[in-house]
C-alpha positions as CSV (number, residue, x, y, z in Angstrom):
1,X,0.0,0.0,0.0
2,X,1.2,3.6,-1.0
3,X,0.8,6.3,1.6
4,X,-1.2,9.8,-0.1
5,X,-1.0,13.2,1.6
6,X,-2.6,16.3,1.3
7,X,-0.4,18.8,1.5
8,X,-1.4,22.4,2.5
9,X,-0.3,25.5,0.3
10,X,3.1,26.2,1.9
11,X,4.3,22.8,1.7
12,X,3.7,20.8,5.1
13,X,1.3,17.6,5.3
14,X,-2.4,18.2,6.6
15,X,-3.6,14.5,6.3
16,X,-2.2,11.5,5.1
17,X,-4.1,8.4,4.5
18,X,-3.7,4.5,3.1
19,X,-6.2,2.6,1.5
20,X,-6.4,-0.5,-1.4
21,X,-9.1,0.2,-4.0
22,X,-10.6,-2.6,-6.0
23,X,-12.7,-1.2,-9.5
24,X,-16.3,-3.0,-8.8
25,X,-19.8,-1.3,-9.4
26,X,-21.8,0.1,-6.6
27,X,-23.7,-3.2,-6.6
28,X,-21.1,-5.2,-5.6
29,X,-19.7,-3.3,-3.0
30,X,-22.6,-2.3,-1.1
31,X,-26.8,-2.4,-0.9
32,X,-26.6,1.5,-1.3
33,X,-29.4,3.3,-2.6
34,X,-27.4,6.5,-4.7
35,X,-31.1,8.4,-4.9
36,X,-32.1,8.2,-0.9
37,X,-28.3,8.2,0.2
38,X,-26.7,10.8,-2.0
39,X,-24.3,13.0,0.3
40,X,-26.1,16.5,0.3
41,X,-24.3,19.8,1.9
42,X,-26.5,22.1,4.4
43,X,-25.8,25.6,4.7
44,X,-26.8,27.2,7.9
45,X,-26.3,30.9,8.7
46,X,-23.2,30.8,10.9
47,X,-20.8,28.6,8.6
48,X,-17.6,30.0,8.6
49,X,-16.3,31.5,5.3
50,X,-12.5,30.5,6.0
51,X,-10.4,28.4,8.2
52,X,-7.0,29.0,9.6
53,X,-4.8,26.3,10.1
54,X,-1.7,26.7,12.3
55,X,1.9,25.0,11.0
56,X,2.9,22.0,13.2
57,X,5.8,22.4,14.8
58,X,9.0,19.6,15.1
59,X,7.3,18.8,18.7
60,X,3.5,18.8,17.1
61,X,2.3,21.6,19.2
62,X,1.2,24.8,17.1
């Protein structure tokens, strides 16, 4: 397995993650309905617009 990271605009890793991935239809992996489980994204009033995110340091504390 092959590690993949996100990396964050000035360079440093934000998340790094493993995985295997086998190409199979929907069917086959899972009884998964796409119409009554479709992902959907609610906005509410009080989202933030931006997020700030702090560089870890050599000890992992901002």
């Amino acid at each position: 397995m092959r590690a993949r990271e996100l990396l964050l605009p000035f360079g440093s890793i934000a998340a790094e993650g493993y995985g295997k991935y086998i190409k199979l239809p929907l069917d086959k992996i899972a009884d998964f309905n796409f119409d009554e489980q479709e992902g959907r994204v609610t906005i509410a009033e009080n989202d933030p617009t931006t997020v700030e995110v702090q560089q870890k340091t050599s000890t992992g504390i901002p």
